[in-house]
mmCIF file of the N, C-alpha and C atoms, coordinates in Angstrom:
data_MODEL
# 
_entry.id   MODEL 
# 
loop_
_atom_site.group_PDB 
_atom_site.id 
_atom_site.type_symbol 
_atom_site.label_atom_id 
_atom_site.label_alt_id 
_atom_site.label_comp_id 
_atom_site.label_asym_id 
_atom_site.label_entity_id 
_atom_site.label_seq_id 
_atom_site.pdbx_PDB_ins_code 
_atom_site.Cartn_x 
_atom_site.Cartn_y 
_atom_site.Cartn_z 
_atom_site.occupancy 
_atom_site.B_iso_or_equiv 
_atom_site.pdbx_formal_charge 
_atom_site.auth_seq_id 
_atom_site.auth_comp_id 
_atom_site.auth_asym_id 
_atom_site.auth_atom_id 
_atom_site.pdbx_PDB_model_num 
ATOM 1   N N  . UNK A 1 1  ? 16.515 59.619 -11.535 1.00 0.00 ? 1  UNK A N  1 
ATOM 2   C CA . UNK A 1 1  ? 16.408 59.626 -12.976 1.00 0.00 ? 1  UNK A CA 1 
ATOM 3   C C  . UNK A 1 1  ? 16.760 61.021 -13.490 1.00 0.00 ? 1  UNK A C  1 
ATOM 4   N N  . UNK A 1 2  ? 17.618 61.448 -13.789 1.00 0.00 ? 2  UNK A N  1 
ATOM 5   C CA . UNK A 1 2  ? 18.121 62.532 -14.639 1.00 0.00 ? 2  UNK A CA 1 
ATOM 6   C C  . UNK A 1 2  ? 17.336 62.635 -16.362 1.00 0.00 ? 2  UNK A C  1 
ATOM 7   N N  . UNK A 1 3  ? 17.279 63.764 -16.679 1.00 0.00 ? 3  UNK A N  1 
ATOM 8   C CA . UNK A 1 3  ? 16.748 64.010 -17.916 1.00 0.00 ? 3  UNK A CA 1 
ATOM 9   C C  . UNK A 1 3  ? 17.365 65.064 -18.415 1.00 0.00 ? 3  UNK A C  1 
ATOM 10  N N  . UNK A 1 4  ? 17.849 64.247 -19.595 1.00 0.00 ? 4  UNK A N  1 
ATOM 11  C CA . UNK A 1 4  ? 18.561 65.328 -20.515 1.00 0.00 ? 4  UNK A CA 1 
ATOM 12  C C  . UNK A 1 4  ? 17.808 66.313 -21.637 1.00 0.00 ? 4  UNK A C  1 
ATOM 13  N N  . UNK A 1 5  ? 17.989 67.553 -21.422 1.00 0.00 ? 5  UNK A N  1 
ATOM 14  C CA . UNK A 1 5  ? 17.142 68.695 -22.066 1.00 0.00 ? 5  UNK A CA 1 
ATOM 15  C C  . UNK A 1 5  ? 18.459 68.944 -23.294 1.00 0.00 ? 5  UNK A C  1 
ATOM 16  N N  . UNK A 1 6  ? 17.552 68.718 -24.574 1.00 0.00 ? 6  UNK A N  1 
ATOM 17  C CA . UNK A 1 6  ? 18.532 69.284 -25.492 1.00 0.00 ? 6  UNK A CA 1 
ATOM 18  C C  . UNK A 1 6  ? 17.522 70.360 -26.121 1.00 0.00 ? 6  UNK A C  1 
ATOM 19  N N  . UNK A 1 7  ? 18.296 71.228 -26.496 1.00 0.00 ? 7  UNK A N  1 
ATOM 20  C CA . UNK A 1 7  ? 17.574 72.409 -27.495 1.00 0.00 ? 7  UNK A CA 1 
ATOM 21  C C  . UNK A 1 7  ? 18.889 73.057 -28.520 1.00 0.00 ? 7  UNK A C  1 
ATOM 22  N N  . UNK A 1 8  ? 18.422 74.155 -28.462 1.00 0.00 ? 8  UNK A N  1 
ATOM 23  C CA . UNK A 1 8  ? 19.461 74.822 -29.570 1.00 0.00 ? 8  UNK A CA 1 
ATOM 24  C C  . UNK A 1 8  ? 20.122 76.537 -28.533 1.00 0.00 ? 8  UNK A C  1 
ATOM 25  N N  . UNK A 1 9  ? 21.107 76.987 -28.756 1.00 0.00 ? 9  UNK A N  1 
ATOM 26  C CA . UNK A 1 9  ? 21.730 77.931 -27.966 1.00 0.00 ? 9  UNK A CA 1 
ATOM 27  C C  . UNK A 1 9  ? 20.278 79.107 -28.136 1.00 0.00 ? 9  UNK A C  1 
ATOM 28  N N  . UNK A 1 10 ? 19.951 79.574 -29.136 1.00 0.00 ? 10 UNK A N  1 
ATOM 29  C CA . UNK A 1 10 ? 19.065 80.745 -29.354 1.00 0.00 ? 10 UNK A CA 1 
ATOM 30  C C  . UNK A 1 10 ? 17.947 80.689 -28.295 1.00 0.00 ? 10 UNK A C  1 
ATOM 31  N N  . UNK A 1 11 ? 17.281 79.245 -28.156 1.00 0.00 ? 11 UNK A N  1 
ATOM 32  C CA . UNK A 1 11 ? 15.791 78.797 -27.068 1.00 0.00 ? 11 UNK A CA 1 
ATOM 33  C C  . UNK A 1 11 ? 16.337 79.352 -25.570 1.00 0.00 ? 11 UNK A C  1 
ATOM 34  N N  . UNK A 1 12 ? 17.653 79.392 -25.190 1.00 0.00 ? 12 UNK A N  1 
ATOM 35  C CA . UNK A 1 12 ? 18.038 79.512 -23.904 1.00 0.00 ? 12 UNK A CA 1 
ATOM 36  C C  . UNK A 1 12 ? 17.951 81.371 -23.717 1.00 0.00 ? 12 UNK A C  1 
ATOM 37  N N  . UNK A 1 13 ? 17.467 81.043 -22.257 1.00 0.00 ? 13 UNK A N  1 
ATOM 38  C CA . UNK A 1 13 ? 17.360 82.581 -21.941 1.00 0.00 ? 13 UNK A CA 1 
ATOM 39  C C  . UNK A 1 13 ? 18.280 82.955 -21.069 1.00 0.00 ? 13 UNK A C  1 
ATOM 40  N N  . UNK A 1 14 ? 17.968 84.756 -20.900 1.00 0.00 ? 14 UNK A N  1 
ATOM 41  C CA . UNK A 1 14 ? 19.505 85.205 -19.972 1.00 0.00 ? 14 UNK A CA 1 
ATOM 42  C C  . UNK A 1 14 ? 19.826 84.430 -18.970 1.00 0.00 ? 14 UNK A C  1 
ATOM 43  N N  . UNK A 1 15 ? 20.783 84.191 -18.352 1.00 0.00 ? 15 UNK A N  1 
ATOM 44  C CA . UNK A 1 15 ? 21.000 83.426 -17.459 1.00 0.00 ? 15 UNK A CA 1 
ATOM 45  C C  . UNK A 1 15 ? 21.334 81.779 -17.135 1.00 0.00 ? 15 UNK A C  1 
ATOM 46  N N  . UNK A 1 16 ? 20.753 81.690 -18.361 1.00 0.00 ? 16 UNK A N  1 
ATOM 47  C CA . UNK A 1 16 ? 21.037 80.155 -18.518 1.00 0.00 ? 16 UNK A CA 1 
ATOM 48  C C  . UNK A 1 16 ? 22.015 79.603 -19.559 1.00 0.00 ? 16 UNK A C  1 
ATOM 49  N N  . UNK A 1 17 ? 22.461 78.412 -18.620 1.00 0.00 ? 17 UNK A N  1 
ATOM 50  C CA . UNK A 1 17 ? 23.694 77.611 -19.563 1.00 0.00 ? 17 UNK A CA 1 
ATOM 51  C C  . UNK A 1 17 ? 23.361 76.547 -20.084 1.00 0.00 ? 17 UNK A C  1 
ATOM 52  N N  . UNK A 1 18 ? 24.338 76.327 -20.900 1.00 0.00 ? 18 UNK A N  1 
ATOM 53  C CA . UNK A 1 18 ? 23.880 74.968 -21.395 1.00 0.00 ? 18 UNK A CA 1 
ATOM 54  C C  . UNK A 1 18 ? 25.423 74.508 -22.569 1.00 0.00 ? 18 UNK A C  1 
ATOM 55  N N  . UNK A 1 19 ? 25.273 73.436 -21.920 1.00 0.00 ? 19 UNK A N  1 
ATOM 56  C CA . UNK A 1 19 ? 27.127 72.782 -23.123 1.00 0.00 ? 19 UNK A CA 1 
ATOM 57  C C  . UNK A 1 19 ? 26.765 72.114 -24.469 1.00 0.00 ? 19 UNK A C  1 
ATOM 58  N N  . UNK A 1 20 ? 27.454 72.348 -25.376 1.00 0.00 ? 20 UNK A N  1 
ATOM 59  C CA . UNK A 1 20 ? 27.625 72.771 -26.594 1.00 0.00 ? 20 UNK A CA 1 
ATOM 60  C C  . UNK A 1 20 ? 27.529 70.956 -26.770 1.00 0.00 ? 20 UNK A C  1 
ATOM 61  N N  . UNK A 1 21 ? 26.687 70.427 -27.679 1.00 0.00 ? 21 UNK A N  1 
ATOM 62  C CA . UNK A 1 21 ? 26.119 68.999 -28.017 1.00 0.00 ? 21 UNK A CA 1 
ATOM 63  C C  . UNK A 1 21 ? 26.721 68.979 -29.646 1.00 0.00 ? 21 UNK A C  1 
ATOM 64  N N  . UNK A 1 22 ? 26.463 69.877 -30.833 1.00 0.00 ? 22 UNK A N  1 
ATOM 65  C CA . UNK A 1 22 ? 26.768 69.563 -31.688 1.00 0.00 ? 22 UNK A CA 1 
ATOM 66  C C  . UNK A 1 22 ? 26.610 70.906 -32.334 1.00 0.00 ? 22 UNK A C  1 
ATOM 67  N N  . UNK A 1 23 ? 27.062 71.273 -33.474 1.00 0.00 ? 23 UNK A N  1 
ATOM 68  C CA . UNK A 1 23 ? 26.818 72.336 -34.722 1.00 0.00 ? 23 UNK A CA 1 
ATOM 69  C C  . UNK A 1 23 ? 26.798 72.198 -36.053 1.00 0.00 ? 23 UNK A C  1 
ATOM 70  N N  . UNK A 1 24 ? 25.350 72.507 -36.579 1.00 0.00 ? 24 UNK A N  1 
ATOM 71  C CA . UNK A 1 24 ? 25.366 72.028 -38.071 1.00 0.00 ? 24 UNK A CA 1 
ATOM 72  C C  . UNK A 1 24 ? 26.017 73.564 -38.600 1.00 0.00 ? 24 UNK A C  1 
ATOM 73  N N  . UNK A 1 25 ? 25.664 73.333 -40.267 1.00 0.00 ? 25 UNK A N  1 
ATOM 74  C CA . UNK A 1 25 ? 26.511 74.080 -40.577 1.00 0.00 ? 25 UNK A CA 1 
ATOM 75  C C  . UNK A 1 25 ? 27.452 73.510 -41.595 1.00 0.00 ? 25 UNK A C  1 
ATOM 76  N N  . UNK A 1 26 ? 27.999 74.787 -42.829 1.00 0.00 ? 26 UNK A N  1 
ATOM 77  C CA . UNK A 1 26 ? 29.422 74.811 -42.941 1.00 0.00 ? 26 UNK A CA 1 
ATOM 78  C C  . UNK A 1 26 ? 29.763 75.873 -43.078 1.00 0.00 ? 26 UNK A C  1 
ATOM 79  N N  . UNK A 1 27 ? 30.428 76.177 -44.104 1.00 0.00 ? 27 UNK A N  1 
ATOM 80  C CA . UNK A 1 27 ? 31.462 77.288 -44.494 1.00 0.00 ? 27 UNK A CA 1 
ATOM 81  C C  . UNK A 1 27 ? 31.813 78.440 -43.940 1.00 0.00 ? 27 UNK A C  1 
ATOM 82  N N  . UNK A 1 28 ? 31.933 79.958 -44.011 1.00 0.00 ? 28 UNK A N  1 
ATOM 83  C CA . UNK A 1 28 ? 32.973 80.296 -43.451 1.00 0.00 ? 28 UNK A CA 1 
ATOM 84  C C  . UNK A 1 28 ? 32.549 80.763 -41.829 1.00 0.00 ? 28 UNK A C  1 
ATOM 85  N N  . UNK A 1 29 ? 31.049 80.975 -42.075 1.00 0.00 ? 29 UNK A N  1 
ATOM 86  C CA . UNK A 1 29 ? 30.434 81.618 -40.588 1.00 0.00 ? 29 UNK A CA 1 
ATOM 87  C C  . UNK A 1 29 ? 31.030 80.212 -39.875 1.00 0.00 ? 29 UNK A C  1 
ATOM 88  N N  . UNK A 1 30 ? 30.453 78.496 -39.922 1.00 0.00 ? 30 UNK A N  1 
ATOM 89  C CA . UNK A 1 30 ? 30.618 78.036 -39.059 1.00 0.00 ? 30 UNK A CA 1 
ATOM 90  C C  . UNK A 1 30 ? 31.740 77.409 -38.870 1.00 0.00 ? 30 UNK A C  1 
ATOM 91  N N  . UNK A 1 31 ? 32.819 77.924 -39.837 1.00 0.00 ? 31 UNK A N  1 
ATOM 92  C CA . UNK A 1 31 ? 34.205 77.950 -39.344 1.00 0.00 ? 31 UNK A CA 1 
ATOM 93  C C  . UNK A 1 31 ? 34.542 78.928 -38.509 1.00 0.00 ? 31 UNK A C  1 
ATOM 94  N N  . UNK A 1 32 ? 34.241 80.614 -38.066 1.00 0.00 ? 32 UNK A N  1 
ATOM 95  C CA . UNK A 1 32 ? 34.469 81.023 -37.836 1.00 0.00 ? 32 UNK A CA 1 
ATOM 96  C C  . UNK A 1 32 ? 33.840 81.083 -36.273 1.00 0.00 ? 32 UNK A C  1 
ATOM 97  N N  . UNK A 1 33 ? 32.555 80.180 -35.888 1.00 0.00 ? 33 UNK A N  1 
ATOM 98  C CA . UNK A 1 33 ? 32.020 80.211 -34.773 1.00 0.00 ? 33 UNK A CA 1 
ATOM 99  C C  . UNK A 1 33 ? 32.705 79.170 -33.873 1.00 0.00 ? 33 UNK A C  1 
ATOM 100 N N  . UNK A 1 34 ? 33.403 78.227 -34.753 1.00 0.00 ? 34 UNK A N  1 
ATOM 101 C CA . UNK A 1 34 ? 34.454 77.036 -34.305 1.00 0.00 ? 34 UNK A CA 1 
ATOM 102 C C  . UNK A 1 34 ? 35.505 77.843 -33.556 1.00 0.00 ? 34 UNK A C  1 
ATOM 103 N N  . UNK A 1 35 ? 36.215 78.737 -34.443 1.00 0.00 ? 35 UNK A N  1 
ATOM 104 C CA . UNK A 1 35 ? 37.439 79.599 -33.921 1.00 0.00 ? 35 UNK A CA 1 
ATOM 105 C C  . UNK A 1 35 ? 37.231 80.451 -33.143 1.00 0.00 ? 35 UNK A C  1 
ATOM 106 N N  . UNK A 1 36 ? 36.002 80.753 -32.634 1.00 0.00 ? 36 UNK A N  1 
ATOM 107 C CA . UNK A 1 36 ? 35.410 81.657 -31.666 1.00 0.00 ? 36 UNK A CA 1 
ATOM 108 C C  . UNK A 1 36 ? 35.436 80.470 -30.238 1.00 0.00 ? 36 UNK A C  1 
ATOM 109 N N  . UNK A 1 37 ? 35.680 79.516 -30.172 1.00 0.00 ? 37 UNK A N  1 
ATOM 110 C CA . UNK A 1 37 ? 35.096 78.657 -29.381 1.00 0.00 ? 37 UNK A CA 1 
ATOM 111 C C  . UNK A 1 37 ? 34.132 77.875 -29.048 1.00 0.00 ? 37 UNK A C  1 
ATOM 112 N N  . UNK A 1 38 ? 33.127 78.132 -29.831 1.00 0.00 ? 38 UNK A N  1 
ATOM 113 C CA . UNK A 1 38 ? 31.579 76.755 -29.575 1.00 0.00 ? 38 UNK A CA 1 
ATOM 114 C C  . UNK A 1 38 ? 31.937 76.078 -30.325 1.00 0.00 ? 38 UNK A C  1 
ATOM 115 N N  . UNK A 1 39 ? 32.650 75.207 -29.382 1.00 0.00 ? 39 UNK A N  1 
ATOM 116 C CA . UNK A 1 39 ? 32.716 73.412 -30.047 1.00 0.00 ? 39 UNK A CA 1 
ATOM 117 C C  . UNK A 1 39 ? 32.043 72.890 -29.052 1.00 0.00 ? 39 UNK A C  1 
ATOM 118 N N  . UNK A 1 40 ? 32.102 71.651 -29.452 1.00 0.00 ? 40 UNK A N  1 
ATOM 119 C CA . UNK A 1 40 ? 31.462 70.339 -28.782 1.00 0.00 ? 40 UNK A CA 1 
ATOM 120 C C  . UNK A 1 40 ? 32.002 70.733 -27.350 1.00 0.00 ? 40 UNK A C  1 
ATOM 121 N N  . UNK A 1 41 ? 31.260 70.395 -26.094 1.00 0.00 ? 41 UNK A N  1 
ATOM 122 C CA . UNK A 1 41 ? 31.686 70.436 -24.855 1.00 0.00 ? 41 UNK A CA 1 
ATOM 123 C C  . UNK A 1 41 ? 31.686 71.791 -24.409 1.00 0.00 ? 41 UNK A C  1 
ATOM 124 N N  . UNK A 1 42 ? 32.086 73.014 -24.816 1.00 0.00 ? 42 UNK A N  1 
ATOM 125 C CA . UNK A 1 42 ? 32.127 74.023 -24.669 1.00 0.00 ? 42 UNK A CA 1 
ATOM 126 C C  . UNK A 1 42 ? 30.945 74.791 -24.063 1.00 0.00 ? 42 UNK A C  1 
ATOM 127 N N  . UNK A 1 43 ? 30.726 75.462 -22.670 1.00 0.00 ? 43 UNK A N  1 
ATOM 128 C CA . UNK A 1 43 ? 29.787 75.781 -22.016 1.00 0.00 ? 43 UNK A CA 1 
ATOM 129 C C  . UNK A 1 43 ? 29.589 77.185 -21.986 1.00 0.00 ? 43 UNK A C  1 
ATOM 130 N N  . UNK A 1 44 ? 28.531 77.354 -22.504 1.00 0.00 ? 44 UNK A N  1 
ATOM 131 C CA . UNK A 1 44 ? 28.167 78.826 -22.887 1.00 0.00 ? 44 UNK A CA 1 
ATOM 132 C C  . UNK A 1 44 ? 27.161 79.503 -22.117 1.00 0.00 ? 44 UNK A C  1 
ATOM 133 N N  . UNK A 1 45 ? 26.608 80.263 -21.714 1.00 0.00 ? 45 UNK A N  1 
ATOM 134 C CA . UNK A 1 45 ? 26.308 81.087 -20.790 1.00 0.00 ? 45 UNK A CA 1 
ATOM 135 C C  . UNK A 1 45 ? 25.795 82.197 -21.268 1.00 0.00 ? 45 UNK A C  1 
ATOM 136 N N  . UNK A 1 46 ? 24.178 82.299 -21.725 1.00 0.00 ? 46 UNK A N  1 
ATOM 137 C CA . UNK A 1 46 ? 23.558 83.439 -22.365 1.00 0.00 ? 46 UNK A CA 1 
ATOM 138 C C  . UNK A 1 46 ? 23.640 85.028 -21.211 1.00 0.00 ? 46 UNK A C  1 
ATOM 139 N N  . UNK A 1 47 ? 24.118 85.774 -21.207 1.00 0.00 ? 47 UNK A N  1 
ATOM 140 C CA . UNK A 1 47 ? 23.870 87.658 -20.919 1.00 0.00 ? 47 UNK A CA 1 
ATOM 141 C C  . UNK A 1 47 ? 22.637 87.871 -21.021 1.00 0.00 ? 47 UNK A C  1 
ATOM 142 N N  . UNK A 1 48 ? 23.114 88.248 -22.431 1.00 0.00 ? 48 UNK A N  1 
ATOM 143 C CA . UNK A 1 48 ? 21.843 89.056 -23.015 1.00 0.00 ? 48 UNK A CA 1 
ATOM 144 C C  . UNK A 1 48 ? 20.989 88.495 -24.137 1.00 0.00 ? 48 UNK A C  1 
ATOM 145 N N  . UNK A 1 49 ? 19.358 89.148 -24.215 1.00 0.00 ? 49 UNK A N  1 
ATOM 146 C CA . UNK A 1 49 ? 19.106 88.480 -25.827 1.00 0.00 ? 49 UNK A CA 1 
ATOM 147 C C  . UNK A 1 49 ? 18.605 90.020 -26.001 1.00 0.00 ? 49 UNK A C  1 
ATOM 148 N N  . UNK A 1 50 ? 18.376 90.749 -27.010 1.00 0.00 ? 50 UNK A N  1 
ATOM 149 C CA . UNK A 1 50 ? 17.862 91.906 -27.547 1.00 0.00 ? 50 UNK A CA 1 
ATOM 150 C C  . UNK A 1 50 ? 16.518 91.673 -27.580 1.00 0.00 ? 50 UNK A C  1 
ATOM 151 N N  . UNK A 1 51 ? 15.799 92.860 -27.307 1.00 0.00 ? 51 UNK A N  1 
ATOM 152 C CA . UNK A 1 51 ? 14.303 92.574 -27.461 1.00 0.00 ? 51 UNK A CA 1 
ATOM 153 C C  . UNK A 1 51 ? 13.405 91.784 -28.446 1.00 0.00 ? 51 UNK A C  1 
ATOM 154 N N  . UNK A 1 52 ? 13.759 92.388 -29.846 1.00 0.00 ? 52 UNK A N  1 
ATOM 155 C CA . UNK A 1 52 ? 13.854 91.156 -30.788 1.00 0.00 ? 52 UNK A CA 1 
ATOM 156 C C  . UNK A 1 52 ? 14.466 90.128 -31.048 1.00 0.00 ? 52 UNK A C  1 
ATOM 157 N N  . UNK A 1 53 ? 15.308 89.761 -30.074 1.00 0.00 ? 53 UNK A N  1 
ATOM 158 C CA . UNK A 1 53 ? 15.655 88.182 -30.076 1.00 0.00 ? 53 UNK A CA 1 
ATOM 159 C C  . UNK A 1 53 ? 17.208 88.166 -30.954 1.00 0.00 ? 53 UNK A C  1 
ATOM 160 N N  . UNK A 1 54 ? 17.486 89.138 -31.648 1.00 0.00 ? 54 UNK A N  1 
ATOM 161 C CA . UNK A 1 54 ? 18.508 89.046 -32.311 1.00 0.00 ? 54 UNK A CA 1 
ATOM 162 C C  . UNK A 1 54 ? 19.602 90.707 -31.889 1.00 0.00 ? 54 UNK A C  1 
ATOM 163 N N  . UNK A 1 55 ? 20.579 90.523 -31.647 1.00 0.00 ? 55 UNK A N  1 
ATOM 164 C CA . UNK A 1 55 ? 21.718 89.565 -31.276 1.00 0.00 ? 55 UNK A CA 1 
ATOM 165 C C  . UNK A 1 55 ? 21.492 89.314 -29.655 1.00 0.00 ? 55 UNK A C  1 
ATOM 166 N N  . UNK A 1 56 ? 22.474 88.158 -29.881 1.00 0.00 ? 56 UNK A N  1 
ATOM 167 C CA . UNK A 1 56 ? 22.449 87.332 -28.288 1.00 0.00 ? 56 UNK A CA 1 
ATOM 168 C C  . UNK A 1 56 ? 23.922 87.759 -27.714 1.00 0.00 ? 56 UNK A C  1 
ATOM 169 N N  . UNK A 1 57 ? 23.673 87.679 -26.771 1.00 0.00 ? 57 UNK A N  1 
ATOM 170 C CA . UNK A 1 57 ? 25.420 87.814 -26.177 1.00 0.00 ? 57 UNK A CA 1 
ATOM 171 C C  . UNK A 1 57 ? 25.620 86.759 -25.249 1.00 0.00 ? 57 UNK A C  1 
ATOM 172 N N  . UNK A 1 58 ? 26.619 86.341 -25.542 1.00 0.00 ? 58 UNK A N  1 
ATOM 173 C CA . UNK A 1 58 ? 27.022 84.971 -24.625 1.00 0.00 ? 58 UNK A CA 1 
ATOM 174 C C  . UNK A 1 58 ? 28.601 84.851 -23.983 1.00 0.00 ? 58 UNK A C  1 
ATOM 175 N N  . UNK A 1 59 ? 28.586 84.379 -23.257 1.00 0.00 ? 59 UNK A N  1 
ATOM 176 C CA . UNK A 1 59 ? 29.815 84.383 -22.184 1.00 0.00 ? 59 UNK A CA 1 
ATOM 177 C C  . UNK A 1 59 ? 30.275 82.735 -22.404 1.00 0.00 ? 59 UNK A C  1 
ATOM 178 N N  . UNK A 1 60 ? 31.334 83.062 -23.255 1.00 0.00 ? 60 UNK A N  1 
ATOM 179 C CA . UNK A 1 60 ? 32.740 81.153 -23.655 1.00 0.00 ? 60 UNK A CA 1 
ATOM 180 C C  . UNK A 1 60 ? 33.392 81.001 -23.302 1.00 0.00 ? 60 UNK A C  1 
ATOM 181 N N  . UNK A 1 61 ? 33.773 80.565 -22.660 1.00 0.00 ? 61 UNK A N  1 
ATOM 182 C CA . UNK A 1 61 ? 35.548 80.656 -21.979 1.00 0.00 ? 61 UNK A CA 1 
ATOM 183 C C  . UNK A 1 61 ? 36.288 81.849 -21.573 1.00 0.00 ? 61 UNK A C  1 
ATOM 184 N N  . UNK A 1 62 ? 35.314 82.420 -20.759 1.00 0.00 ? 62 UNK A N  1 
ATOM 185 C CA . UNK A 1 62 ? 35.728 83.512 -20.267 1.00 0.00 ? 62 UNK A CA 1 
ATOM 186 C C  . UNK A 1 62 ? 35.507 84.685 -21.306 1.00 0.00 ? 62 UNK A C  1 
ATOM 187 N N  . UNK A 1 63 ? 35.036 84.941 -22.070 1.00 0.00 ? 63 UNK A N  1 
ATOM 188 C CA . UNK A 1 63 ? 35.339 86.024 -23.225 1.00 0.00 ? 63 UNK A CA 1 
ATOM 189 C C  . UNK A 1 63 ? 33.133 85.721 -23.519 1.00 0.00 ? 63 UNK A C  1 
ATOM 190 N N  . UNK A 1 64 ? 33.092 87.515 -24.016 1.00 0.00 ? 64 UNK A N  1 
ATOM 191 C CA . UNK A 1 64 ? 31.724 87.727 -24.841 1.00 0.00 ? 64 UNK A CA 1 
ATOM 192 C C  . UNK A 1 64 ? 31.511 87.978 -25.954 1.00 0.00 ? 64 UNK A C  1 
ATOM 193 N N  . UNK A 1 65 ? 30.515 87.026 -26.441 1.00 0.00 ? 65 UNK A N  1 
ATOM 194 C CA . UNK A 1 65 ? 30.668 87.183 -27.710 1.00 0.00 ? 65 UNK A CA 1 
ATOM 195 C C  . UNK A 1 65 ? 29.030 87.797 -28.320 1.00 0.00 ? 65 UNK A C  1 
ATOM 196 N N  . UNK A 1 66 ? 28.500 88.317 -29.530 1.00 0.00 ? 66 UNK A N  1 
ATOM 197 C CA . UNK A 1 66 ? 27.285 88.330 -30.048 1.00 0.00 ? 66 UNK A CA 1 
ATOM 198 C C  . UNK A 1 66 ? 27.090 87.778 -30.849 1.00 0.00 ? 66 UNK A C  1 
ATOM 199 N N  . UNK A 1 67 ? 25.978 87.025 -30.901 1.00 0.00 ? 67 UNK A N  1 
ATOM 200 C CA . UNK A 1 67 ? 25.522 85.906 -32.372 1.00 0.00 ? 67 UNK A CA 1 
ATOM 201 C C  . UNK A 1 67 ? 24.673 86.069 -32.854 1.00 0.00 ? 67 UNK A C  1 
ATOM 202 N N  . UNK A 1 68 ? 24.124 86.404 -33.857 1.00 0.00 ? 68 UNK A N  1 
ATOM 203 C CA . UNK A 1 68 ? 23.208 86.293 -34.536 1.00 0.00 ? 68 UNK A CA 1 
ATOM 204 C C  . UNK A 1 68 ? 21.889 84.896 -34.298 1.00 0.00 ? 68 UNK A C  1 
ATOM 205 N N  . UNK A 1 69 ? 21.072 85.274 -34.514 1.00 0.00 ? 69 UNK A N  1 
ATOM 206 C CA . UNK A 1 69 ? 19.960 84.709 -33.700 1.00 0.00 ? 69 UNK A CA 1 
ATOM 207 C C  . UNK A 1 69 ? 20.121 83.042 -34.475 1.00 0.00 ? 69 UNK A C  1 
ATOM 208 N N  . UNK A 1 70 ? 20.031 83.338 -36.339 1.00 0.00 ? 70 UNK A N  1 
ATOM 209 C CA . UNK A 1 70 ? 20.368 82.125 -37.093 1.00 0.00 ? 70 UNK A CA 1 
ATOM 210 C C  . UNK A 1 70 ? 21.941 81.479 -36.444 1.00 0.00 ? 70 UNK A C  1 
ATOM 211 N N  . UNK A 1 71 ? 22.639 82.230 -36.422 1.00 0.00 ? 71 UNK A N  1 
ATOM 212 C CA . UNK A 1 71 ? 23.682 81.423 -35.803 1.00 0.00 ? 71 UNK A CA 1 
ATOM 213 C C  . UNK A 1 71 ? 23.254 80.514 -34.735 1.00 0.00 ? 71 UNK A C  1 
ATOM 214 N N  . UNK A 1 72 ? 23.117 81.040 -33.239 1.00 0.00 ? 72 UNK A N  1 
ATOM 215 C CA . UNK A 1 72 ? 22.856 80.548 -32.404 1.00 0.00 ? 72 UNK A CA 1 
ATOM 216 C C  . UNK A 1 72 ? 21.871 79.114 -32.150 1.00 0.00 ? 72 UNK A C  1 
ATOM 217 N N  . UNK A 1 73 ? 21.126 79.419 -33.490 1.00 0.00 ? 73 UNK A N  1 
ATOM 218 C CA . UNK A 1 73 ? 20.045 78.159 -33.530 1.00 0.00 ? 73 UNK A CA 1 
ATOM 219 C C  . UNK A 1 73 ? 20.585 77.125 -34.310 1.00 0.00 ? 73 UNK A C  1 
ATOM 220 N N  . UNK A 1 74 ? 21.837 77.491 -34.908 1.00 0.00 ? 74 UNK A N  1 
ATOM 221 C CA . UNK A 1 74 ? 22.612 76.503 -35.690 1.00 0.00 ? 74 UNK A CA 1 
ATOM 222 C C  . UNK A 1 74 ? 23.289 75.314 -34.608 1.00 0.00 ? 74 UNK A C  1 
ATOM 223 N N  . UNK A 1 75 ? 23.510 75.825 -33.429 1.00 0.00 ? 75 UNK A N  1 
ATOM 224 C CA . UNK A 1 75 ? 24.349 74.919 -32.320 1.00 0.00 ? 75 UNK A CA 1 
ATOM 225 C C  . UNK A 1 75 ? 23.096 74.113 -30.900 1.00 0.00 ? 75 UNK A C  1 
ATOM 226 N N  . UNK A 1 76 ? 23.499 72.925 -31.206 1.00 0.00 ? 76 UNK A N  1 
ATOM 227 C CA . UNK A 1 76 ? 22.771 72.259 -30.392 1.00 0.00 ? 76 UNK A CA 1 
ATOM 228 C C  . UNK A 1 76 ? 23.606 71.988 -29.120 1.00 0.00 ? 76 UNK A C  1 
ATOM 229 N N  . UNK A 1 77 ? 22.505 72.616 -27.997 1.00 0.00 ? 77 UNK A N  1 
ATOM 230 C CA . UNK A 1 77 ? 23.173 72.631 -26.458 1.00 0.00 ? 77 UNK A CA 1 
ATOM 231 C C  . UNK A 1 77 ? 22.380 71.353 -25.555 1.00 0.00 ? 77 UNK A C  1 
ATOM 232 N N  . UNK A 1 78 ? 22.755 71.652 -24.300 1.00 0.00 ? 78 UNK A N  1 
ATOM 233 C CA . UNK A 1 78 ? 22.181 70.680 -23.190 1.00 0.00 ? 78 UNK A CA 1 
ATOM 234 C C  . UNK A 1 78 ? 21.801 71.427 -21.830 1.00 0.00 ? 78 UNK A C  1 
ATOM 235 N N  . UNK A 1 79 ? 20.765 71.634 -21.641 1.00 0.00 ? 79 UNK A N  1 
ATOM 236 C CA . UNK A 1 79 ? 20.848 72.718 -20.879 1.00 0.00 ? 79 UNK A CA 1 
ATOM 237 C C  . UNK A 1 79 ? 21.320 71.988 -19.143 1.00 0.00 ? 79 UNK A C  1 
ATOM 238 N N  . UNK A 1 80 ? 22.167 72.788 -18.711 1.00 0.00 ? 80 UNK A N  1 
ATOM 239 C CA . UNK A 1 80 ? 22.871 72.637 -17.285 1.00 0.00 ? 80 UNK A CA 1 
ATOM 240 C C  . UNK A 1 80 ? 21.974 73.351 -16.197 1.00 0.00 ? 80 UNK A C  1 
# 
């Protein structure tokens, strides 16, 4: 029996992955997190989180990026 863990990118800690389920959202930030690469399917891979939790750094398709903590909680993952 497998069990699927969904949360949001921000809940995940260093080290852990988890593929990209959905992103609410509109205008230009979450157009611009689209063109960054977190779409649907897309497997992301938390680094770092800052002591206060804000910014995160995450590893997309090969490339690092930093998100803002509201960002990150905007995208719903699956953790792997």
């Amino acid at each position: 029996m497998e069990v699927e863990m969904e949360m949001t990118l921000d809940k995940l800690k260093p080290k852990q992955k988890g593929k990209i389920l959905s992103s609410k959202g509109s205008g230009d930030v979450h157009r611009r997190l689209l063109e960054m690469g977190l779409v649907k399917g897309a497997v992301v891979e938390v680094e770092k989180v800052a002591p206060l939790g804000d910014p995160i750094e995450v590893k997309v398709k090969g490339y690092h990026l930093s998100l803002r903590k509201e960002e990150a909680a905007k995208l719903a993952v699956e953790l792997l």
